[in-house]
Z-matrix of the N, CA and C atoms (Angstrom, degrees):
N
C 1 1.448
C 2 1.522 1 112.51
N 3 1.646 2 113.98 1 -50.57
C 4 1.683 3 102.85 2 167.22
C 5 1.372 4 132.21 3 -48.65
N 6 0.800 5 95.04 4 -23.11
C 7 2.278 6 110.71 5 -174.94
C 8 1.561 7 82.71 6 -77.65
N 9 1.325 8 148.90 7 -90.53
C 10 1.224 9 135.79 8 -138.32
C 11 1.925 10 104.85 9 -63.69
N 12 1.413 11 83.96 10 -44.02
C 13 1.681 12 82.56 11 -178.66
C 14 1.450 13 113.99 12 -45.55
N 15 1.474 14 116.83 13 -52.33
C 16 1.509 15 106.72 14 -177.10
C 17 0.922 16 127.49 15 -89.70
N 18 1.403 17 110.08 16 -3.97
C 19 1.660 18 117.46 17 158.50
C 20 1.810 19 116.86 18 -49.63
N 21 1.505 20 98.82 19 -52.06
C 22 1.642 21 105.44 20 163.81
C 23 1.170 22 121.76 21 -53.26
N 24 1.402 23 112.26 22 -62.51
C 25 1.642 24 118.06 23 168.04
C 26 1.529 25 121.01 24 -16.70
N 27 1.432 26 118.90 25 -73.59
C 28 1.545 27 146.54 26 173.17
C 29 1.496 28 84.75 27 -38.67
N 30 1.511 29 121.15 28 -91.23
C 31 1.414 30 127.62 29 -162.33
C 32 1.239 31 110.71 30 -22.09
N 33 1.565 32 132.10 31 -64.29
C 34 1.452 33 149.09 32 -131.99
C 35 1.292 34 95.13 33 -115.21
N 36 1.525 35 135.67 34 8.92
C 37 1.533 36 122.90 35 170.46
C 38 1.547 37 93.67 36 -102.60
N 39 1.539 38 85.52 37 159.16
C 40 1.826 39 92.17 38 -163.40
C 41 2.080 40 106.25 39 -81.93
N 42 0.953 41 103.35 40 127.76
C 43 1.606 42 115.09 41 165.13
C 44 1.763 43 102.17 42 -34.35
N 45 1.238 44 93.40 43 131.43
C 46 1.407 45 117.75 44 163.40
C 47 1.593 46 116.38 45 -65.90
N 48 1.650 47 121.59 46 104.37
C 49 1.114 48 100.60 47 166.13
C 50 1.676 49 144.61 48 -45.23
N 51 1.124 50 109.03 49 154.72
C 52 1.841 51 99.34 50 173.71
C 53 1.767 52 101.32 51 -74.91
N 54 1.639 53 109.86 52 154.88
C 55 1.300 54 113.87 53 169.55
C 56 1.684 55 107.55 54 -75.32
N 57 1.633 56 123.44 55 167.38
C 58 0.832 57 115.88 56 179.35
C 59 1.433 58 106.03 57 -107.27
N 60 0.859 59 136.13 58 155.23
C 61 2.009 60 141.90 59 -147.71
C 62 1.411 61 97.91 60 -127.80
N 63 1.182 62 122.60 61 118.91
C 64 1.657 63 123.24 62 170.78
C 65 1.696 64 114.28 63 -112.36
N 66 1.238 65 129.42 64 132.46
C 67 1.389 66 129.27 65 172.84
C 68 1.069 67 101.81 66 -109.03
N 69 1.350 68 112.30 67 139.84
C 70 1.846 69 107.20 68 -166.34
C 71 1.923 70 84.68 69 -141.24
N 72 1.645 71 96.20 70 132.35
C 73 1.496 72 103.94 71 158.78
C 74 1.335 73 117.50 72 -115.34
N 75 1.253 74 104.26 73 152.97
C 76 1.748 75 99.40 74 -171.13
C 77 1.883 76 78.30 75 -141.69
N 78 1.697 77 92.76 76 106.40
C 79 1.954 78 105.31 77 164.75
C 80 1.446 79 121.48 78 -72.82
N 81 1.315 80 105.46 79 161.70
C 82 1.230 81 103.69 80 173.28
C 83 1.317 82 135.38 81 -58.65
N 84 1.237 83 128.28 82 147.78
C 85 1.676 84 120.60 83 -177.57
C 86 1.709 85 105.97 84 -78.87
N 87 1.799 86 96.98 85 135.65
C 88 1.180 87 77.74 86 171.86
C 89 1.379 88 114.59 87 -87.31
N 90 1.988 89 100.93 88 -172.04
C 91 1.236 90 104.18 89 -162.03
C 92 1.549 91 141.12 90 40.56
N 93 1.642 92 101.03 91 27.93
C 94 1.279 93 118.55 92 177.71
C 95 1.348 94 111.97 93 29.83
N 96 1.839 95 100.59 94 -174.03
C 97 1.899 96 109.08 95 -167.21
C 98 1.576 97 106.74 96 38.45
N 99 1.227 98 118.53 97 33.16
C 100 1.849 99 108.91 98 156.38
C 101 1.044 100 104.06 99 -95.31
N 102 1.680 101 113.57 100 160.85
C 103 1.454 102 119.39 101 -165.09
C 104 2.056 103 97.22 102 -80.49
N 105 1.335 104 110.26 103 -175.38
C 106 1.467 105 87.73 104 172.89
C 107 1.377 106 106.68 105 -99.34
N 108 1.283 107 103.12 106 -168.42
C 109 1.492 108 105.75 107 -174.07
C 110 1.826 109 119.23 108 -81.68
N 111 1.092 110 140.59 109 164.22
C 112 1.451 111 144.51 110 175.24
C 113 1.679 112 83.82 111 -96.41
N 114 1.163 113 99.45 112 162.00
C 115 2.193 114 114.33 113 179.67
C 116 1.106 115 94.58 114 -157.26
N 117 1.404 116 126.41 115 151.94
C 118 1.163 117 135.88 116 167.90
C 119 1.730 118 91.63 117 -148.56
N 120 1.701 119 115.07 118 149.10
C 121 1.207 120 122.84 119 177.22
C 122 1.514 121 109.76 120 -137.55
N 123 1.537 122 114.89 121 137.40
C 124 1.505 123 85.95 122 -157.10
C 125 1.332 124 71.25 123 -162.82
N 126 1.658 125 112.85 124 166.41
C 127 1.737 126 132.24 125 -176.37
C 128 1.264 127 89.01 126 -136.43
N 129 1.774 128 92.75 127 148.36
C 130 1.270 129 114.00 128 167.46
C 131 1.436 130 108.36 129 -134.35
N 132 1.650 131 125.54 130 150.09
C 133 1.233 132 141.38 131 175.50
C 134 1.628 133 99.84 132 -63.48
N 135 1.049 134 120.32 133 164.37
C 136 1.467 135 135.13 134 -179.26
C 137 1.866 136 112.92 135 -85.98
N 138 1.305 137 90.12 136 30.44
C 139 1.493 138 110.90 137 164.88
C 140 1.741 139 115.57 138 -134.21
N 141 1.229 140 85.68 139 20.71
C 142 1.684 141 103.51 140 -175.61
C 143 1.995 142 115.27 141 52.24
N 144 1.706 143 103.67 142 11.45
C 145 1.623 144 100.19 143 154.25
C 146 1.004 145 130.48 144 -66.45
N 147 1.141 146 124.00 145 132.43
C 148 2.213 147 126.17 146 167.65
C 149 1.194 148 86.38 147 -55.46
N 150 1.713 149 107.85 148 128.37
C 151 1.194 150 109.20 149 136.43
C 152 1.343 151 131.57 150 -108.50
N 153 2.070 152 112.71 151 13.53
C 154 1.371 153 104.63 152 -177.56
C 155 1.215 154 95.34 153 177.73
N 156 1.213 155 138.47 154 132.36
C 157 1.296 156 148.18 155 170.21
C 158 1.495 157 117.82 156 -99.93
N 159 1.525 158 111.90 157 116.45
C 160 1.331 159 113.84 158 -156.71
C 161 1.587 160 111.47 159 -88.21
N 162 1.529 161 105.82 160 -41.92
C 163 1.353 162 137.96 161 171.53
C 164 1.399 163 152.58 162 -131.37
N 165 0.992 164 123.09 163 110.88
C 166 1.453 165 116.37 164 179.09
C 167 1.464 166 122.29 165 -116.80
N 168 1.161 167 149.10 166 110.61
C 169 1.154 168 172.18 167 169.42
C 170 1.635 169 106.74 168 -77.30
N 171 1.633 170 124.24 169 101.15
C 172 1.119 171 116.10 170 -172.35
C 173 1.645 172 104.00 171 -158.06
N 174 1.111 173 139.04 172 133.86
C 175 1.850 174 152.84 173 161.59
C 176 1.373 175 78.63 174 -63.43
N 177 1.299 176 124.64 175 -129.32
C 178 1.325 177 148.29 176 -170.97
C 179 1.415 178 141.09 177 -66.90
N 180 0.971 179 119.90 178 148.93
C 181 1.650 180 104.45 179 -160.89
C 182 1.344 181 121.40 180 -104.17
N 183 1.337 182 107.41 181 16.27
C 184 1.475 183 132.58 182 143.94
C 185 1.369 184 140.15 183 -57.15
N 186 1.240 185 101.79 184 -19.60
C 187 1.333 186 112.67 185 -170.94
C 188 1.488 187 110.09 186 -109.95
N 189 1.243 188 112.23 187 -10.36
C 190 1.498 189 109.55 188 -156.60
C 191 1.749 190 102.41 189 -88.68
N 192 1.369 191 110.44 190 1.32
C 193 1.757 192 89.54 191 153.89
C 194 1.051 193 132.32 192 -90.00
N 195 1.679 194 109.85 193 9.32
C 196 1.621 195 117.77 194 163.00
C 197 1.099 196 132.03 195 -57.62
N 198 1.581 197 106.83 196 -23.53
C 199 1.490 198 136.49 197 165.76
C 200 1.515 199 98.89 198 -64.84
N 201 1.364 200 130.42 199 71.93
C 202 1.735 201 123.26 200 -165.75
C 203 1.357 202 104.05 201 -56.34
N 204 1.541 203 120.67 202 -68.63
C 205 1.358 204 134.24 203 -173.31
C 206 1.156 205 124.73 204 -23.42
N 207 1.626 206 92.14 205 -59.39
C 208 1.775 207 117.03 206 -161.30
C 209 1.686 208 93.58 207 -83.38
N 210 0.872 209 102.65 208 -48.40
C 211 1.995 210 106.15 209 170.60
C 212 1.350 211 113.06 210 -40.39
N 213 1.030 212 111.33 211 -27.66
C 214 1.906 213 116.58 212 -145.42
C 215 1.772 214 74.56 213 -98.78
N 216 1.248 215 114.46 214 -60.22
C 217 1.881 216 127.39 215 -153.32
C 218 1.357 217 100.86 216 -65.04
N 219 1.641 218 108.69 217 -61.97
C 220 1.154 219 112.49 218 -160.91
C 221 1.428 220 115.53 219 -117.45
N 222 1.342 221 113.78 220 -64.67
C 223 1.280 222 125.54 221 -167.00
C 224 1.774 223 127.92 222 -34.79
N 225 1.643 224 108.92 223 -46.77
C 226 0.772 225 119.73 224 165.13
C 227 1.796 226 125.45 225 -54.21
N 228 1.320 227 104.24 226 -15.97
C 229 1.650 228 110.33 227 -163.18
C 230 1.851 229 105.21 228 -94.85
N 231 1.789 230 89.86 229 -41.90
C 232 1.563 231 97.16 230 -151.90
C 233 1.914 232 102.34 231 -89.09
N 234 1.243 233 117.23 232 3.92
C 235 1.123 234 107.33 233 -177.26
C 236 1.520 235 127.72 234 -10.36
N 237 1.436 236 104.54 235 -57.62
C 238 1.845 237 98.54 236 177.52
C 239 1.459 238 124.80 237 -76.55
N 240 1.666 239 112.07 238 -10.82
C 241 1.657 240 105.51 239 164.41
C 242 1.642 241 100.08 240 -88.45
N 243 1.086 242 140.26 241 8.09
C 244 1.444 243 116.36 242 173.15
C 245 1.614 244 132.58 243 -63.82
N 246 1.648 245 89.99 244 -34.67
C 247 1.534 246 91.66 245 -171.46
C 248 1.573 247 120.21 246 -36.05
N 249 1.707 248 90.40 247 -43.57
C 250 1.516 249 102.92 248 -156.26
C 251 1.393 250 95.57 249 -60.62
N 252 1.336 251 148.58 250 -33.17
C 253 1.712 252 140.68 251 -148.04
C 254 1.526 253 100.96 252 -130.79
N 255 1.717 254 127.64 253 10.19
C 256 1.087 255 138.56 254 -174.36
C 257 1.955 256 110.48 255 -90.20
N 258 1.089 257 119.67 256 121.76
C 259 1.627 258 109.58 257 -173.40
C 260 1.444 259 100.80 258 -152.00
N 261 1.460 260 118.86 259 -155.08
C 262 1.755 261 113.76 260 -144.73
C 263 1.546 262 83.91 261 -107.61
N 264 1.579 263 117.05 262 153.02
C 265 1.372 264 106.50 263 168.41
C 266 1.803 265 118.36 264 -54.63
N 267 1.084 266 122.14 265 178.93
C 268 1.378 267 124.26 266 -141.44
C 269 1.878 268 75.30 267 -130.16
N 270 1.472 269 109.36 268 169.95
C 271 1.799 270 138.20 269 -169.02
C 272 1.707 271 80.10 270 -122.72
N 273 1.436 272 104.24 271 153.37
C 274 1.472 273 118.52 272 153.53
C 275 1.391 274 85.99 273 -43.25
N 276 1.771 275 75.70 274 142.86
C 277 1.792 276 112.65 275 148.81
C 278 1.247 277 103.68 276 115.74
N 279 1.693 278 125.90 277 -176.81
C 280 1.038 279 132.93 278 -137.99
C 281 1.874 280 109.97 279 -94.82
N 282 1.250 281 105.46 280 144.52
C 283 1.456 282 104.04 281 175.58
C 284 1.423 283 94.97 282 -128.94
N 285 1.644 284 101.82 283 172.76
C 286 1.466 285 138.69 284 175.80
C 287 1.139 286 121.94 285 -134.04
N 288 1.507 287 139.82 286 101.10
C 289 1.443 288 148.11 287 137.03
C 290 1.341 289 129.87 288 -57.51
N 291 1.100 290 108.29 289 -174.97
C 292 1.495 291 113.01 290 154.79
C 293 1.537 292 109.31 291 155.22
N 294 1.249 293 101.82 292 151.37
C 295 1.786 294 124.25 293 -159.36
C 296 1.564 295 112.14 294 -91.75
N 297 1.359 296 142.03 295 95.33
C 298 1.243 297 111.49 296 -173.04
C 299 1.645 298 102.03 297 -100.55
N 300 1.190 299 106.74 298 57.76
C 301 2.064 300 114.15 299 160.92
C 302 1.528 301 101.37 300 58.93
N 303 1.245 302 127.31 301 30.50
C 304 1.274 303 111.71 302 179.91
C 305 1.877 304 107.28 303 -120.86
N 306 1.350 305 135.26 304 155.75
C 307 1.195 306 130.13 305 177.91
C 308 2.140 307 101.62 306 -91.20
N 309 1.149 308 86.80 307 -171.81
C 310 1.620 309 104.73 308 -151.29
C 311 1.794 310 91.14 309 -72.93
N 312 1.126 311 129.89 310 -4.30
C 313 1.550 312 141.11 311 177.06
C 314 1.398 313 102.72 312 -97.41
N 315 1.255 314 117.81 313 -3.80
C 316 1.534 315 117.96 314 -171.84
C 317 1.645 316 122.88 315 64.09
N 318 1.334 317 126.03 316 25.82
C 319 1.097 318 147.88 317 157.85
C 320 1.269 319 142.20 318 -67.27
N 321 1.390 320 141.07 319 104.06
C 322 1.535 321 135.37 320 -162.04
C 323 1.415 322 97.13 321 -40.64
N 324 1.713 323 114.23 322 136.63
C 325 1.536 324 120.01 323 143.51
C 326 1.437 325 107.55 324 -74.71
N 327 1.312 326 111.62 325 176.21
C 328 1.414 327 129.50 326 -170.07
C 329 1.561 328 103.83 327 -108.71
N 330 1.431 329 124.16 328 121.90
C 331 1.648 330 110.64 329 -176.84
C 332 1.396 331 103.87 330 -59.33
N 333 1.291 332 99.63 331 146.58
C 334 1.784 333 135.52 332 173.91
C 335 1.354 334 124.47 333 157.46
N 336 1.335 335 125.47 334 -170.05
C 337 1.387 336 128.62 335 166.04
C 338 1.128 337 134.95 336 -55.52
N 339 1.272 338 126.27 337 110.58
C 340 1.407 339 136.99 338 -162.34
C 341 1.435 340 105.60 339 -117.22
N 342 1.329 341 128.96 340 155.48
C 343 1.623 342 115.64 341 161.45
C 344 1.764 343 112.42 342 -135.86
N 345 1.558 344 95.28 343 122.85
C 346 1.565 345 95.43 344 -178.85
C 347 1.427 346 112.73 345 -89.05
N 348 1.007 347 100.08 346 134.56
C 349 1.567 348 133.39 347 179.76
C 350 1.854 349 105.97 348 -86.31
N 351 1.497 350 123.84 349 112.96
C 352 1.686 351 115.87 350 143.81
C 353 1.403 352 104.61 351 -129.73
N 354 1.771 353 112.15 352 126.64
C 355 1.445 354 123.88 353 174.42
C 356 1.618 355 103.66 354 -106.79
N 357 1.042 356 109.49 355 153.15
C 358 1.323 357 122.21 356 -172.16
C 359 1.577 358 112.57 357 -135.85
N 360 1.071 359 129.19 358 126.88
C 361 1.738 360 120.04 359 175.80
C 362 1.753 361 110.78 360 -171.93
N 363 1.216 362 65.05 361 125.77
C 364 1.857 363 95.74 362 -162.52
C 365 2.136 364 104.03 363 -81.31
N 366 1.722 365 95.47 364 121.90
C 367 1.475 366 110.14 365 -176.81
C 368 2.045 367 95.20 366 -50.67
N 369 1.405 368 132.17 367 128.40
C 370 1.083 369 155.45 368 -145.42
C 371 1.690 370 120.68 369 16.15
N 372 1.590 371 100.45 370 53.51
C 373 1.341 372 96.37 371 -166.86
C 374 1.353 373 103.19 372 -153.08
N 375 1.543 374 127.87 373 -174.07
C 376 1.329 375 121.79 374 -178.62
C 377 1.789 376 126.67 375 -68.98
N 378 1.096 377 103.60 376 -153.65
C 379 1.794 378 99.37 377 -148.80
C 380 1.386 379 78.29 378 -159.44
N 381 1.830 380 116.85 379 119.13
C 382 1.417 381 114.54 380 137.93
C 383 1.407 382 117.14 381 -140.85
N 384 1.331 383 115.74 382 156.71
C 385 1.439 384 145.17 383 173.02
C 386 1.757 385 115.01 384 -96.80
N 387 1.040 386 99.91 385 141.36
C 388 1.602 387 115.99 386 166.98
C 389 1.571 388 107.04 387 -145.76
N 390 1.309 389 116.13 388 148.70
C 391 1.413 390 110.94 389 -174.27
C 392 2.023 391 83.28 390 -151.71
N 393 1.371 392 105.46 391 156.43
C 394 1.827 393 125.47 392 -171.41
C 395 1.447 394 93.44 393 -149.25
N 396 1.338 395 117.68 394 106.01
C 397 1.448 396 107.96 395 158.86
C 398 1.827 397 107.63 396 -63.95
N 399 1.293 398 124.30 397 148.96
C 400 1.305 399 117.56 398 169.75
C 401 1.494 400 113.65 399 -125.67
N 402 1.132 401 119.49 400 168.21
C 403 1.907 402 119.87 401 162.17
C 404 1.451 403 112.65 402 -101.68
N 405 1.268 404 107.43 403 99.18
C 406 1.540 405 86.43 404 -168.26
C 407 1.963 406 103.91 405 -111.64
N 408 1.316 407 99.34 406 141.62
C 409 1.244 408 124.53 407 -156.28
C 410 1.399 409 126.91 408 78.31
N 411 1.530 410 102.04 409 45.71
C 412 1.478 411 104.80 410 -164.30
C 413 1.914 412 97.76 411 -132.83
N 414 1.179 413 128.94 412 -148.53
C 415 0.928 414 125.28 413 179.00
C 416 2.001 415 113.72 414 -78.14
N 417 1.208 416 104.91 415 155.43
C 418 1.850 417 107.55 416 -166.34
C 419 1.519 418 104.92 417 -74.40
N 420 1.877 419 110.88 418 125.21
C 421 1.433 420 106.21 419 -176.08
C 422 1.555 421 96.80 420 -137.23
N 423 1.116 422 114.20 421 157.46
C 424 1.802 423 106.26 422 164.34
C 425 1.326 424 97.28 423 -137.49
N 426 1.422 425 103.10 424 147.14
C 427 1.645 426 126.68 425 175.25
C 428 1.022 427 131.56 426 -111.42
N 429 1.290 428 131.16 427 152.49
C 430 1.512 429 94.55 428 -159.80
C 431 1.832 430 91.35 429 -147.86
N 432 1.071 431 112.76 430 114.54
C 433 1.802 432 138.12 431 -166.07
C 434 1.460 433 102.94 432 -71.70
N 435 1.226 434 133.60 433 110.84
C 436 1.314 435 133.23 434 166.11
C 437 1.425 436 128.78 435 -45.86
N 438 1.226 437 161.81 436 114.48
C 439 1.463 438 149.27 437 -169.10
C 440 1.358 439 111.90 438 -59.31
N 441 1.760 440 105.47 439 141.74
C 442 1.527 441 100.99 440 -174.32
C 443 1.928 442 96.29 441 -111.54
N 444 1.390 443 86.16 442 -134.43
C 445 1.902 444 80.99 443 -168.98
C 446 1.739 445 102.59 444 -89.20
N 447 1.340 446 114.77 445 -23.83
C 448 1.620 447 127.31 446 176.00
C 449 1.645 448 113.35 447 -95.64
N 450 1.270 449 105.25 448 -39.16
C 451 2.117 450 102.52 449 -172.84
C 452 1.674 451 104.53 450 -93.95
N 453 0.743 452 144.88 451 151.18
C 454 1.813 453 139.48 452 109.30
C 455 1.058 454 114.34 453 -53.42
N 456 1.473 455 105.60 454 -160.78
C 457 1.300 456 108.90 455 -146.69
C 458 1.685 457 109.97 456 -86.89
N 459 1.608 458 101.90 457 142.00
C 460 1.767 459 90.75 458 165.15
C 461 1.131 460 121.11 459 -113.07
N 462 1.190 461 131.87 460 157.41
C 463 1.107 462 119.57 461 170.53
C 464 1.573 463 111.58 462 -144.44
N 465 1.466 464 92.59 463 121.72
C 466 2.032 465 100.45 464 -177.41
C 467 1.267 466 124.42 465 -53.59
N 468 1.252 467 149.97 466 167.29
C 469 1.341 468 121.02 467 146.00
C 470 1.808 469 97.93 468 -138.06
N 471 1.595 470 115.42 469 136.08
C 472 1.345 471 98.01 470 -172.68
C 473 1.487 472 88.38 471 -124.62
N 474 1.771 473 112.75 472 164.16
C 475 1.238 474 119.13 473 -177.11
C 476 0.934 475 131.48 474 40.95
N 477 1.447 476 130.82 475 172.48
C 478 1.587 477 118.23 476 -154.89
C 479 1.437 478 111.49 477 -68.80
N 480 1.395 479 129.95 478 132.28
C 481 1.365 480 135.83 479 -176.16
C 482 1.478 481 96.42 480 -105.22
């Protein structure tokens, strides 16, 4: 009788979403000797709330309302969860994230539309945004973010690839 029971059990518990995978480029500055850029990476619910800040890339903590967006959403709020996802600004070249569906309490999200947020803004220099609505826990898609004057290229990857 235990074998069938948890045979059902297994069946009827809900699948683990896939995490969502971020590749993040950060190009060179031009005209060299620029400072690097500040990044912040962050999700929002499909009511445009943060629900979690994945990354922040920052020198000083002066600067980080240059990050307008992420300042405005999050930054300003979450001060005491930052430490944990807070680190040194980053050199050209390639990075790796990734989302495992949970909010800033460490709590399952619920699959649906999510939209990831990476802002970028450079201490006396420009400022860019990219935003990807995604489906997350839905079928596997990748997106792929055009480079602005601060990011290269991103590219999402959701569900199992």
């Amino acid at each position: 009788m235990k074998k069938p029971l948890l045979a059902l059990m297994l069946c009827a518990a809900p699948a683990m979403a896939q995490p969502v995978n971020i590749e993040l480029t950060l190009p060179e500055g031009s005209g060299g000797g620029h400072y690097r850029p500040y990044v912040a990476v962050w999700v929002e619910n499909d009511r445009q709330q943060p629900v979690k800040t994945l990354a922040v890339w920052r020198k000083e903590s002066d600067w980080l309302k240059d990050m307008r967006r992420w300042w405005r959403k999050a930054g300003r709020y979450d001060q005491g969860e930052l430490d944990a996802v807070t680190s040194a600004t980053r050199k050209p070249g390639q990075y790796r994230l990734s989302w495992d569906g949970t909010d800033q309490a460490g709590k399952p999200m619920a699959p649906g539309k999510y939209r990831l947020n990476v802002e970028a803004a450079r201490e006396h220099g420009s400022r860019s945004l990219v935003r990807q609505v995604i489906e997350f826990g839905g079928e596997p898609a990748r997106y792929h973010l055009k480079p602005t004057e601060e990011l290269g290229d991103v590219i999402i990857s959701t569900g199992a690839q």
